[in-house]
N, C-alpha and C positions, 0 to 999 in steps of 0.2 A: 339949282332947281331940280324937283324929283321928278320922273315923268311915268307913265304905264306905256311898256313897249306896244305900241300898233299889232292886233292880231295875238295877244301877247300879255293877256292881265293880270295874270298871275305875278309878272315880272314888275322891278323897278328899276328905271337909269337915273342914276343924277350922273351930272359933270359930263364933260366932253366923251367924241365919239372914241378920241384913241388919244392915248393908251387907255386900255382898259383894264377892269379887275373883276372878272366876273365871281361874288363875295357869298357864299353860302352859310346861312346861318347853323347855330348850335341847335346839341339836341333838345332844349329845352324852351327857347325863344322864337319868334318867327322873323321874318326879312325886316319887319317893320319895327323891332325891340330899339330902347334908345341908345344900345350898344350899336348896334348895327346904324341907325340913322347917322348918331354922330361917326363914326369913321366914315360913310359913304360923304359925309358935307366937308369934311377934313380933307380927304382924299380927293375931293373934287376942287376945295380950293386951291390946291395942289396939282391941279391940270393933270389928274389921272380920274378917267370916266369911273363910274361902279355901275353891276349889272345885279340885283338881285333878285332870287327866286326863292321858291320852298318846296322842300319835298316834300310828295306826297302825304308823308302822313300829319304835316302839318297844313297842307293843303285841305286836308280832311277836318282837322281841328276848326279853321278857320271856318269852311262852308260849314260844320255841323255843330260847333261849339265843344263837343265832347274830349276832353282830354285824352290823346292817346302818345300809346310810348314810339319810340324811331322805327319804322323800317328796318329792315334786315339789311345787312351789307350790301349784297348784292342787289339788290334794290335802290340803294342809295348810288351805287357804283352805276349801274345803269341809268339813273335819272340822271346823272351828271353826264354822260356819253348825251343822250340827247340834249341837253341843253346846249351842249357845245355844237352838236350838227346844228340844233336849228340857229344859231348863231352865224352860221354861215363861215368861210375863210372870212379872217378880221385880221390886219394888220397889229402887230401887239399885245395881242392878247394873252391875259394871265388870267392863272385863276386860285382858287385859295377860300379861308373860309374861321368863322371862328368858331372852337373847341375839335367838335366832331365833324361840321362841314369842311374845315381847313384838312382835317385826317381824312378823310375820303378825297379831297384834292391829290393830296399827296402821295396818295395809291395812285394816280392816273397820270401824274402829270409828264411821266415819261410817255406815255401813251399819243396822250392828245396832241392835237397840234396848236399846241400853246408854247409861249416863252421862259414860263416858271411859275413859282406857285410862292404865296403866302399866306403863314399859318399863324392868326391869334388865339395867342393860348392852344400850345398844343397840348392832345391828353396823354402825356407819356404812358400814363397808366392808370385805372381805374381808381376810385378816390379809395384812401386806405387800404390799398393792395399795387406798392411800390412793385412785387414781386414778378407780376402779371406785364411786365411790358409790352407798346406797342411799337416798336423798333426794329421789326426784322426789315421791312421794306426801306427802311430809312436808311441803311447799311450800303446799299447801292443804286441810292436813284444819282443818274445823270445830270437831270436839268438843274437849275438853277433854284434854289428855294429859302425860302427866309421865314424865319421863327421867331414871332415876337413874342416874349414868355414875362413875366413877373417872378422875380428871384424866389417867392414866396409860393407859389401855385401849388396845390396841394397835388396836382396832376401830373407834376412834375419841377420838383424846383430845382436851383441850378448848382446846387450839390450832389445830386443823384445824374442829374442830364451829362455832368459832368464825366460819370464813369461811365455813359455810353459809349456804343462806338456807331457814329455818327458817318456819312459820306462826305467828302470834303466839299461837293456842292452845295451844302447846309450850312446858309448865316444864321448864328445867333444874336440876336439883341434883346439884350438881361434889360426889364423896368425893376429898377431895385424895389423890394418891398412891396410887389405888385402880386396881387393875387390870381386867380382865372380868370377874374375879368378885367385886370391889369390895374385894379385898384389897391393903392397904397392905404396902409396904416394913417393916422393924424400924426401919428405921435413923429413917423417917418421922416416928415419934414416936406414930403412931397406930396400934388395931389393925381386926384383920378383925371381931370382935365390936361393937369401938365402930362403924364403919361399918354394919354390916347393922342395928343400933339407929337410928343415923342412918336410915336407908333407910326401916325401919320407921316410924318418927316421918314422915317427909315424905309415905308414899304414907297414911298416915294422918291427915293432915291435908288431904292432898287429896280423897278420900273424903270425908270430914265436912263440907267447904266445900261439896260438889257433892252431895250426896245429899240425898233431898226422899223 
């Protein structure tokens, strides 16, 4: 079940109070896309809560209808800081996000006082501009952090990720033939349902390993 946090409208819980995942959407979708609904109902079958909000400038989309593009980094970085304060100390608590939400996680997640971070679909790099990486932070984060990628992501797929240099607290888990939004080919053999279960299952397991 989905609820609107008390005090708090903006936001969505489904699933239990703890562990949690507080799940930041992409720059193009908002909290409510049926990417984000299904993992938030997947992960909650899963006895791991999800917390979602939207930034600002989709906050703005939504009250005004008007199409606009993302916030600036540091705007995005700051919105996530208070999300986390008004959150309060929470037991378990992770945070993480998909495409661009998940990369702004993973800018902080040594920061904040969370347990680790998970990233659907991360954007290694700009679409058709492999050269451009977003990988310097990634080199040395500490906490614990999990990548679920589609072998095929035009953002990074897992011939290129491979010549990264990654931190050893960086799980990977490859959806073969999985695109950015972790949707497989027909031809594949596999589908977009079985993946985001897969996806499910893994940031669920990582949670469970890491939560105290």
């Amino acid at each position: 079940m989905t609820e609107r946090i008390a005090d708090l409208s903006e936001w969505l819980h489904t699933g239990p109070e703890s562990p949690c995942l507080v799940l930041a959407h992409g720059a193009g979708a908002p909290m409510d896309s049926d990417f984000m609904e299904t993992m938030a109902t997947l992960l909650a079958e899963r006895g791991v809560g999800v917390i979602r909000f939207e930034f600002p400038y989709m906050q703005q989309r939504r009250n005004g209808g008007k199409k606009r593009p993302p916030d600036r980094q540091p705007v995005l970085l700051d919105h996530w800081r208070r999300v986390i304060e008004q959150l309060g100390n929470r037991e378990s608590l992770f945070i993480g996000g998909k495409s661009m939400g998940g990369r702004m996680a993973s800018m902080l997640v040594d920061e904040l006082p969370v347990q680790g971070c998970v990233c659907l679909g991360y954007p290694f790099h700009p679409p058709s501009k492999p050269e451009k990486t977003r990988t310097e932070h990634l080199q040395s984060l500490e906490a614990p952090v999990l990548i679920v990628q589609g072998t095929r992501d035009a953002l990074g797929k897992q011939e290129e990720v491979a010549g990264y240099e990654l931190s050893d607290s960086i799980r990977l888990c490859w959806l073969e033939d999985g695109d950015h939004d972790l949707k497989p080919r027909v031809r594949s053999g596999f589908t977009h349902d079985q993946h985001l279960k897969q996806a499910a299952d893994a940031i669920a397991e990582f949670i469970r390993t890491r939560s105290f």
